[in-house]
C-alpha positions in Angstrom: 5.8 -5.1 -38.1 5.0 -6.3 -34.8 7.3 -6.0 -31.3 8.5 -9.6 -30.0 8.2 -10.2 -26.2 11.7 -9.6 -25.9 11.4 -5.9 -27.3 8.2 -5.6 -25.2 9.9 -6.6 -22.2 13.3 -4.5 -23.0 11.0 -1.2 -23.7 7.9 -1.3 -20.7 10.9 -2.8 -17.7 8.6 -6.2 -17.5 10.2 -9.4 -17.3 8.9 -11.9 -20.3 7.6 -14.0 -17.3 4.8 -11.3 -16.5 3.8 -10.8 -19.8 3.2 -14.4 -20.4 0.7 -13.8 -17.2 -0.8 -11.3 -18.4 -1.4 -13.1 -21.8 -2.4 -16.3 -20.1 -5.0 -14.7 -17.6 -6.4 -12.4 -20.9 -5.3 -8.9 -19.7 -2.6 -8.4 -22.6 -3.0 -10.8 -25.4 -0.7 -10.0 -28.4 -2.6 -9.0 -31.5 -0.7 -11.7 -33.6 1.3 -15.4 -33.5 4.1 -15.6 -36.0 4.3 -18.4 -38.3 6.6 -20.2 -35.4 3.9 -19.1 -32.8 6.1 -16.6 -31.1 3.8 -13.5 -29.9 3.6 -10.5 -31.7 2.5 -7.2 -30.4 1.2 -4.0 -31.9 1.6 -0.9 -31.4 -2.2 -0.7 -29.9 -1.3 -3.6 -27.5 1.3 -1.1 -26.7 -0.9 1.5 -25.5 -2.6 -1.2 -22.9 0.3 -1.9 -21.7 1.3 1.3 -20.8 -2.2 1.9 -19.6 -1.9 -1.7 -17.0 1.2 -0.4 -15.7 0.1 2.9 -15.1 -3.4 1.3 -13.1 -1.0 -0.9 -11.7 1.2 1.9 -9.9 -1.8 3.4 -8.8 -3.0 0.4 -7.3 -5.3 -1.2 -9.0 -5.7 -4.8 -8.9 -5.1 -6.8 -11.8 -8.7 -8.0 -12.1 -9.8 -4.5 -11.8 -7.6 -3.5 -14.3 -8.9 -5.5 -16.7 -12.8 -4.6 -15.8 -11.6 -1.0 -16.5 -9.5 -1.4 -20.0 -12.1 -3.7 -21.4 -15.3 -1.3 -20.8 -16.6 -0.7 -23.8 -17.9 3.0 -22.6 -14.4 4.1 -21.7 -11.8 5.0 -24.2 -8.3 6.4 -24.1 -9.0 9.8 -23.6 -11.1 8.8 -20.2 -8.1 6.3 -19.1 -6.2 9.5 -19.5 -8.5 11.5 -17.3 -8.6 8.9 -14.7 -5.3 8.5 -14.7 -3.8 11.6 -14.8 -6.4 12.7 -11.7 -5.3 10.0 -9.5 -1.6 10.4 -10.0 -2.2 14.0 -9.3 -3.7 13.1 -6.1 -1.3 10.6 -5.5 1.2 13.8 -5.4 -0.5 15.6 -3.2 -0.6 13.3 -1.0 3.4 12.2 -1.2 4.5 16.2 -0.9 2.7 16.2 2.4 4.2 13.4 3.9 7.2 14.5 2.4 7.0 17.8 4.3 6.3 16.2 7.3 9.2 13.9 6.7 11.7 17.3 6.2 10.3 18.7 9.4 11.0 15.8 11.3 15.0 15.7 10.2 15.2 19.6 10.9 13.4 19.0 14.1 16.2 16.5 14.7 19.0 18.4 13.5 18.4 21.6 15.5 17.9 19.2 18.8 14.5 20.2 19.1 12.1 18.8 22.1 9.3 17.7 19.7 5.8 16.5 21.5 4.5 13.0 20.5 1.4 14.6 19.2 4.4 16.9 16.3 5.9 14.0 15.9 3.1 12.1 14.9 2.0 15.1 12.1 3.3 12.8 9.3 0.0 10.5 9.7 -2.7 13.2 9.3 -3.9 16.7 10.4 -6.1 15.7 13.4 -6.1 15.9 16.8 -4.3 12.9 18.4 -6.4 12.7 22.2 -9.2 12.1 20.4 -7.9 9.8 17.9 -6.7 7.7 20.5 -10.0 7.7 22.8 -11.8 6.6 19.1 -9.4 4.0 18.7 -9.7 2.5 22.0 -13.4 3.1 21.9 -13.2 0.5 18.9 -10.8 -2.0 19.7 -9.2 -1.3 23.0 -10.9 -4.2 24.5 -8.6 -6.3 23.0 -5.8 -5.0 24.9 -7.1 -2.3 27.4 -3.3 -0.6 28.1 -2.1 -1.3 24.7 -2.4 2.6 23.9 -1.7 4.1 27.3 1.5 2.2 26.8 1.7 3.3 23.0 1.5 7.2 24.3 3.4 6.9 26.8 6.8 5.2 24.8 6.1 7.5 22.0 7.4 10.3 24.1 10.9 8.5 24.6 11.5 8.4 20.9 14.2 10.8 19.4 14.1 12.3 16.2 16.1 9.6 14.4 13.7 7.0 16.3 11.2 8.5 14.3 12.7 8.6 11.1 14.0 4.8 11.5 10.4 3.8 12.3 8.3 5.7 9.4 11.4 4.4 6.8 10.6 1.1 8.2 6.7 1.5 8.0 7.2 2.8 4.5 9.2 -0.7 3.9 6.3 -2.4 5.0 3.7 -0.3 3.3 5.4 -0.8 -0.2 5.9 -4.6 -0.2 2.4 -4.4 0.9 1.0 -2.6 -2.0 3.7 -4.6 -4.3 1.8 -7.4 -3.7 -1.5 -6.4 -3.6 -0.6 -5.0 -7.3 0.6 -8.4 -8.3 -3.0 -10.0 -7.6 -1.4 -12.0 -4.5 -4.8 -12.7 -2.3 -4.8 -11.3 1.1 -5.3 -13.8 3.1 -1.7 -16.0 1.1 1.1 -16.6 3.2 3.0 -14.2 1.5 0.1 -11.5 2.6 0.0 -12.7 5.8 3.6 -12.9 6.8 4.0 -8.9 5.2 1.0 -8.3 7.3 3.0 -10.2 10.8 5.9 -8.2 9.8 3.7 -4.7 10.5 2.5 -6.3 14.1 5.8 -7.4 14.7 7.1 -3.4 13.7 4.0 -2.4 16.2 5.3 -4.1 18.9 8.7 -3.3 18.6 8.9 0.6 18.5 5.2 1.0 20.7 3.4 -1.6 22.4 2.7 -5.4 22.6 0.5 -5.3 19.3 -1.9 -9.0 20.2 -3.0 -10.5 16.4 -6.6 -8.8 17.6 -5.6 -5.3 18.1 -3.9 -5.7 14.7 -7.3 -7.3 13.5 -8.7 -4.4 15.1 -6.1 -1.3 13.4 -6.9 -3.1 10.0 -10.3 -2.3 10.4 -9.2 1.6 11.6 -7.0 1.9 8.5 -9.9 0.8 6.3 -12.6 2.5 8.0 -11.5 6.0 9.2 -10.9 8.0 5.8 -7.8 10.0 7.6 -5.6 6.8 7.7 -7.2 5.6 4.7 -6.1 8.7 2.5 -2.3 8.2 4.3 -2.0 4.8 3.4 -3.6 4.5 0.0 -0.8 7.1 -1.0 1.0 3.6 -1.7 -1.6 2.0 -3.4 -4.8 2.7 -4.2 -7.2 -0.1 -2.4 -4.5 -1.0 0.0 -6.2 0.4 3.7 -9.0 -2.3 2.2 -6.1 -4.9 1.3 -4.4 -4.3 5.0 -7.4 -5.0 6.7 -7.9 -8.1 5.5 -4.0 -9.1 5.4 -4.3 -8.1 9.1 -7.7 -10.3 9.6 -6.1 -13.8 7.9 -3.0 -13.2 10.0 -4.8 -13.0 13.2 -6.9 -16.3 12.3 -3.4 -17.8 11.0 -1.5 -17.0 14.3 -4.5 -16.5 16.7 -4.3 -19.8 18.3 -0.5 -19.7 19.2 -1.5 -16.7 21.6 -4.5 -19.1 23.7 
């Protein structure tokens, strides 16, 4: 006997709403109609559900999704391979930051002096002067004191400064990636408004962020693999998805600053 949407829905945590979508755009279509037309799903419609959401946590987009589940030279076992080898990754990835994140509260709890450059461990093992000199090498034109002034109030931060702006970040990063695994284009309003918020965050905590530095840092986060591997820990795809969220926002809002 088949599974109604309702079971499906009860069983996976999906709303009926988005597996009608994913029927209607071809990625899950139930194996059978009843007699009434309701959907009916098997237990092999099952299995690629599981296997969407599991892309989709990763990630993936739903387009690409479908481009992986329906090539005929991969089967379950391969899914499984991929899968379990980018969750593993995934881990990695999160236990560092998460170590990063523990130092930071015992840093803060013991009252300890912490340097900008400690502080700043959480986003990557690599040697911050020279980061910054790259960084302004690309896309310091746009605003030449922007990271002079970045350094410089990144000193004044305490230790709960720090953990209020990377829970924050995090915030952003996630509805980010939420959306980018819902199939919302980059360049929406939703996108763009997400990708204002992360200027906006910029500005706030660092320096006066203009729509083409941001322009500008979406191209570092998609380019330079050392913030791509920290942000992709969200989503798979997403330093690519922020730098064009980052792009259309500066077009969107560009004129207000002339």
């Amino acid at each position: 006997m088949g599974h109604t949407v309702g079971e499906v829905a009860r069983i996976s945590g999906q709303t009926v709403r988005t597996l009608h979508h994913y029927d209607s755009i071809g990625l899950l279509v139930p194996a059978e109609r009843t007699a009434s037309g309701y959907r009916s799903y098997a237990d092999a419609d099952l299995e690629r559900l599981r296997q969407i959401l599991t892309y989709r946590e990763l990630g993936f987009g739903l387009e690409r999704i479908a481009e992986l589940l329906d090539d005929p030279a991969a089967d379950t076992r391969a899914h499984l391979v991929r899968q379990h080898t980018l969750v593993t990754d995934r881990i990695t990835r999160l236990r560092a930051m998460a170590q990063a994140l523990e130092r930071l509260m015992e840093a803060d709890t013991m009252e300890l002096d912490l340097t900008p450059e400690e502080r700043l461990e959480l986003f990557g093992d690599f040697d911050v002067d020279a980061h910054t000199e790259e960084a302004r090498a690309r896309w310091g034109d746009c605003n030449p004191e922007a990271f002079d002034r970045s350094r410089r109030g990144a000193g004044d931060h305490t230790g709960a400064d720090w953990q209020r702006i990377q829970a924050e970040a995090a915030e952003i990063y996630l509805a980010l990636a939420r959306a980018m695994h819902d199939g919302v284009p980059a360049d929406s309003g939703t996108a763009t408004d997400l990708a204002e918020r992360h200027r906006d965050h910029i500005t706030r905590w660092f320096y006066d962020c203009a729509t083409d530095t941001h322009r500008g840092l979406g191209r570092l986060y998609a380019d330079d693999e050392r913030f791509t591997a920290t942000i992709d820990a969200y989503g798979r795809g997403l330093s690519a998805y922020l730098r064009d969220a980052f792009a259309a926002n500066a077009d969107r809002r560009g004129a207000d600053e002339s």
